[in-house]
C-alpha positions, 0 to 999 in steps of 0.5 A: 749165511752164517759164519763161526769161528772154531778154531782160529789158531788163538792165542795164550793168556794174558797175564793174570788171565786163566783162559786165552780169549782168542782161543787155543783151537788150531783153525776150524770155520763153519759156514751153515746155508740159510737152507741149513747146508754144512760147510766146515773150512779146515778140520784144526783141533776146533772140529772136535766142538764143532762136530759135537753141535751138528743137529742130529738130523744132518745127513750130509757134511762137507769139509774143505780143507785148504792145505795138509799141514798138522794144524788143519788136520787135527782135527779128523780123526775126533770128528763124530761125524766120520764114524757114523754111517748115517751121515754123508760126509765129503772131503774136499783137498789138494793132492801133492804132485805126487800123491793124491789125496787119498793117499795123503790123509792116509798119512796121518789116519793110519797107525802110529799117528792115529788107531783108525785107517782113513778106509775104514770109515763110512761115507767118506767121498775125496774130492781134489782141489783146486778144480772147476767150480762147484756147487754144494746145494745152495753154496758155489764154491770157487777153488784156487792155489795160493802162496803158501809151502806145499799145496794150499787152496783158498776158497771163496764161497757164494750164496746169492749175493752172499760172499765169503773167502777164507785164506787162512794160510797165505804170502801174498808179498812173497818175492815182491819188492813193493806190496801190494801188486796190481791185482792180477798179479797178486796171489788170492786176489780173484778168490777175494775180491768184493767179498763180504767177509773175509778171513784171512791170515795175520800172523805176524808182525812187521817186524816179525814177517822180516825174519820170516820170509817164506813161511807162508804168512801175512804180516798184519800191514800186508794184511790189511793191504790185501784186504783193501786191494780186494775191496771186502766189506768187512775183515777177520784177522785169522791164524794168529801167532799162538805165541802171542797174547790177548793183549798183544793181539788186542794192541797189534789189531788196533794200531793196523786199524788205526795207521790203515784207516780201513774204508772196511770194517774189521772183526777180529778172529776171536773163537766162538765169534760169529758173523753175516754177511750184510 
């Protein structure tokens, strides 16, 4: 497998910098089998580029998205590969408790938030989420809900002894007096445990998750402390606060790796990384 980051929520500019190096996409994840098997985590404002790099040959894309909120949606609407009716494309989401999917990204791929209605694009197939596991060719995919506003899924995905899990937007210490939990009580924890990569959402600071409980965020520590009770080989800190900058996120990653002193090694979610499992 191989894993690129297209958008990773970034970051802004340091000063006397002209571009952000953690990049300005809200979140977008390819995973491409060694079969050549697509699979996009999320459709942020990254899926535009990455829609543009598709091989011309693809027949089929699959896009699993983990929640309906405007950052991992962007996207959609600008993705190449919905309008063309030679290509498969499947949609994997949650339904709300009221609404089902369909209905829900209906929403926003109608008018006035966007000229073109969701049934007017060809072979487009909804799936809903979470469901049984599954496979998409060479991949099985593992669904779960996880702490986070509105319904969220997390996704682990497998390929021979490959393992990657993507929590990009998750609160795993939401209600706890002492993090980390034991394992089974512990949101995210079975998606996660003994991956190889994973990437996994680090928002805020310490001392920016105290005034912001609920949000639906990790902070960096609890980050690290999920990462480390899942046991994961290696570790991309992921949707970062788009308020800060390259250094500060350069300066934020480096002192967690420095107090946590992580048995895991730690790639930070800069856009246009690229990762393999090892």
């Amino acid at each position: 497998m191989k894993v690129t980051l297209w958008g990773t929520r970034g970051s802004l500019a340091s000063p006397g910098k002209d571009t952000a190096r953690y990049g300005g996409n809200t979140s977008c994840v390819e995973v491409v089998g060694d079969a050549g098997t697509v699979v996009i985590l999320d459709a942020g404002t990254g899926l535009r580029g990455l829609g543009l790099s598709l091989p011309r040959s693809l027949r089929r894309v699959n896009l699993l998205l983990t929640h309906l909120h405007m950052d991992h949606i962007q996207g959609l609407g600008f993705f190449g590969a919905l309008r063309n009716p030679e290509i498969e494309v499947h949609i994997w989401g949650p339904a709300s408790t009221t609404l089902d999917l369909r209905s829900r990204l209906t929403r926003y791929l109608s008018p006035p938030l966007f000229p073109v209605h969701l049934r007017e694009l060809p072979n487009t197939i909804l799936h809903e989420v979470p469901c049984e596991d599954f496979e998409i060719e060479e991949f099985r995919i593992s669904t779960a809900l996880v702490c986070h506003p509105d319904p969220t899924v997390g996704y682990r995905i497998e390929s021979g002894d490959a393992v990657i899990t993507y929590l990009p937007d998750h609160e795993p210490a939401l209600g706890a007096k002492k993090f980390p939990l034991s394992p089974d009580w512990t949101s995210g924890y079975e998606l996660a445990a003994g991956s190889d990569i994973l990437i996994y959402d680090a928002q805020f600071t310490d001392d920016e998750y105290k005034t912001r409980v609920g949000w639906g965020h990790s902070s960096l520590t609890h980050a690290f402390e999920f990462a480390e009770l899942a046991g994961v080989k290696s570790f991309v800190p992921f949707h970062h606060d788009p308020s800060h900058t390259d250094d500060v996120l350069d300066d934020l990653i480096n002192n967690s790796i420095g107090l946590a002193q992580p048995d895991f090694s730690v790639m930070p979610g800069v856009e246009g990384a690229t990762f393999e499992p090892s």
